[in-house]
C-alpha positions as CSV (number, residue, x, y, z in Angstrom):
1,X,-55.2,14.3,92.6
2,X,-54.1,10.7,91.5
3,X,-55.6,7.7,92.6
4,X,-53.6,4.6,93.1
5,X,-56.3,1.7,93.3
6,X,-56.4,-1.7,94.4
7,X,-59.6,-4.1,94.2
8,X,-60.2,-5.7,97.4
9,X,-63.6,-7.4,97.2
10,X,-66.9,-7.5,95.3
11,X,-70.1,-9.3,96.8
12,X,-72.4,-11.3,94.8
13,X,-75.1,-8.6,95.4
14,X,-72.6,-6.3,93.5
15,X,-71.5,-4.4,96.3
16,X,-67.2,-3.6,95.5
17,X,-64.3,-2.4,98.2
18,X,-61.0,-0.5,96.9
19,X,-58.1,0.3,98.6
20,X,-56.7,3.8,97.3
21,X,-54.2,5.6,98.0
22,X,-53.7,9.5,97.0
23,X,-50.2,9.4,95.1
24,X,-47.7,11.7,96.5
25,X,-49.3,11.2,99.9
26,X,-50.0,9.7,102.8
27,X,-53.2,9.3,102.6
28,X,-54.8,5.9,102.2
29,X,-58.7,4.5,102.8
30,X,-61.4,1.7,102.1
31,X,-63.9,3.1,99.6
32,X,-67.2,0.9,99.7
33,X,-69.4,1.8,96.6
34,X,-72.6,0.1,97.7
35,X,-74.8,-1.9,94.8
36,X,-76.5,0.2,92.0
37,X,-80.0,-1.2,93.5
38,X,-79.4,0.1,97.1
39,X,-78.7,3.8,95.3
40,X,-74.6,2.9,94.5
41,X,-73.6,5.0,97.6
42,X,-69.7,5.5,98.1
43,X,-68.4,6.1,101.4
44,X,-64.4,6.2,102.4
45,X,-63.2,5.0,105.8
46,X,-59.6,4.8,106.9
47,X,-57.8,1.8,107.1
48,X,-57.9,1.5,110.7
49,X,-62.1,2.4,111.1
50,X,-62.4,0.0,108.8
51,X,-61.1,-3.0,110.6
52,X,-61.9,-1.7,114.0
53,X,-62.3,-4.7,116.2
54,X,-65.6,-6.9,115.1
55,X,-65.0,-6.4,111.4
56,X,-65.2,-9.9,110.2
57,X,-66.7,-9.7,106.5
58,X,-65.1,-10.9,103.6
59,X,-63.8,-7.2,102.0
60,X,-62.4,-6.8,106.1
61,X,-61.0,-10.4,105.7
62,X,-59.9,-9.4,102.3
63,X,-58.0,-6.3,103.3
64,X,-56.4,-8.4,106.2
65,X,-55.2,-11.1,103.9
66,X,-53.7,-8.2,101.5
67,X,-51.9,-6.2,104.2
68,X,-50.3,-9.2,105.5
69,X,-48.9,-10.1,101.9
70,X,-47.4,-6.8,101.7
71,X,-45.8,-7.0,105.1
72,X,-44.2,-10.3,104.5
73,X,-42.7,-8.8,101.0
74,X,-41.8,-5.4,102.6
């Protein structure tokens, strides 16, 4: 399985947000891979769990900002 990756956001406290995408697929997520000092967890969410309504952070602000590019080029 390929992996097409985009970098979204990373948070001063080292936290880091990817779009991916599985090539050849339609299949596309949020992957959060949390800070090294709070264990470096990863956890995937779709696109749309991820900016369910209330998600105001940066990486959800982030992801907006990048999905509106893309529809304005598309």
């Amino acid at each position: 399985m390929s992996l097409l990756v985009r970098d979204l956001y990373h948070s001063a406290n080292g936290d880091r947000w990817q779009l991916m995408r599985e090539a050849g697929s339609e299949r596309v997520f949020v992957r959060h891979q949390g800070n090294l000092s709070s264990g470096g967890h990863v956890t995937e969410l779709t696109v749309e769990d991820f900016l369910r309504p209330g998600s105001a952070g940066p990486e959800h602000v982030a992801l907006r900002r990048f999905l509106d590019t893309e529809a304005e080029e598309g």
